[in-house]
C-alpha positions, 0 to 999 in steps of 0.5 A: 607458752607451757605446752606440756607437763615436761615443761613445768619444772625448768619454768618453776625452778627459774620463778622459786629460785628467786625466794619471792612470793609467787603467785599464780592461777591456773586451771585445775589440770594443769602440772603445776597443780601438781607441784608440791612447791606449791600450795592452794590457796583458792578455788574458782569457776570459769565459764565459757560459752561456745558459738558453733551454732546458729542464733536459735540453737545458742538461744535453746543452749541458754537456760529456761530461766534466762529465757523467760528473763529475756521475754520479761526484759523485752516486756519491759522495754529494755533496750541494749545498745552495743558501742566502741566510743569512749562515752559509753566508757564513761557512762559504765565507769558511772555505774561501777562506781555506784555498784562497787560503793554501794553493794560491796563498799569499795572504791572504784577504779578511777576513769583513766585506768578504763579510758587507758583500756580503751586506748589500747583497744580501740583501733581494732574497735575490741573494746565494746561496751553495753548498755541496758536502758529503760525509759532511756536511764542507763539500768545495767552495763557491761565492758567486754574485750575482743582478742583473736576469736574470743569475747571476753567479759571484763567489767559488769555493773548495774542498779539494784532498782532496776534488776527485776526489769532483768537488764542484766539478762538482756546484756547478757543475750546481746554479748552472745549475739555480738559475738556470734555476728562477728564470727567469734569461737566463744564468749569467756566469761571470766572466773568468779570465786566460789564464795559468791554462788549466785555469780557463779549460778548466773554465769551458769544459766549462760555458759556450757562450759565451766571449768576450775581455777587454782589459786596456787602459792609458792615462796615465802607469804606475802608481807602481811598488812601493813599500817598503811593498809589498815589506813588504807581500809578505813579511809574506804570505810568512809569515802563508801558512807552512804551519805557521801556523794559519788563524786567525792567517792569517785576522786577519792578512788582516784587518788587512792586505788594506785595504792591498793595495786 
């Protein structure tokens, strides 16, 4: 672990010396921001929320709006249920393929790579799984991770014509709780790119804490793509048609996504 900026140089000249691309994240006050091997390449905001309070003061830190969302959600009967069972893996993995299909035309990860996660994790019972329902229909879900004392938030996903039920916002409320019950230090909300404001809004309305993360580059550039990757691009093109059903878009991922990696 690098614990201070004395430390950076010996780390950085072992990594550069080998004359391969390397890449690497890092928040923004971090020495290797400051080394000009190295170049930007990206930006990004982390979010954290910390849980050195009761329930009604973490309820007051959370913004307004999503207040009013969770009364709206509650007016709505959405329900969050909590679960380490890999069923509720199976029924999130549902929806994020519905999501990554539909929203952003991208083929999804297939099962076993959230079912080897889940593996992993499952004895300490640190992989929880949330879903939202209304009128007993799976609308929102979302995987989140246990590690020492955090919560970390990992994999989102919902259906679009259940957002203004606020499924979301209730998901949200319930991973504050969960973890504020297990006496977990703060719930990580991850990074979100800066060319996706309103993620990055909504993780706002949740987190009291937002910090920035460098992309930075050191080495030759990565190979460019290839025509394998240009094949790659338009063999997602149309597994994600609209017109094709979300089992062959999910076996397609399958077989394909090793190859994204």
């Amino acid at each position: 672990m690098l614990t201070g900026p004395d430390g950076w140089p010996g780390l950085a000249d072992d990594a550069l010396a080998t004359g391969t691309p390397l890449t690497l994240r890092c928040f923004s006050e971090n020495p290797a921001t400051a080394d000009p091997r190295l170049r930007a390449v990206g930006e990004a905001a982390w979010h954290g929320t910390p849980l050195n309070c009761t329930e009604d003061e973490l309820y007051m830190r959370i913004s307004s709006t999503s207040r009013r969302n969770l009364k709206a959600a509650e007016r709505n009967n959405v329900t969050v249920v909590a679960s380490t069972e890999l069923d509720a893996v199976h029924a999130f993995h549902r929806l994020h393929v519905r999501l990554r299909k539909n929203k952003y035309r991208l083929l999804a990860q297939p099962v076993e790579f959230f079912e080897r996660i889940w593996q992993q994790f499952t004895g300490a019972d640190a992989v929880i799984t949330l879903l939202a329902e209304v009128d007993g229909e799976v609308a929102a879900g979302a995987m989140y991770l246990v590690w020492g004392d955090t919560l970390y938030y990992k994999f989102g996903a919902s259906l679009s014509e259940f957002l203004p039920k606020r499924p979301n916002d209730a998901l949200y409320w319930a991973a504050l709780r969960l973890a504020l019950s297990r006496g977990l230090r703060t719930v990580d909300w991850g990074i979100s790119d800066l060319d996706q404001p309103g993620l990055v809004a909504y993780k706002r309305k949740w987190a009291s804490e937002e910090r920035r993360v460098v992309t930075l580059r050191g080495g030759p550039d990565p190979t460019p793509k290839t025509e394998v990757g240009t094949m790659l691009g338009e063999l997602t093109r149309l597994f994600t048609e609209p017109s094709v059903p979300d089992e062959i878009s999910t076996q397609a991922g399958a077989l394909l996504y090793r190859h994204f990696c």
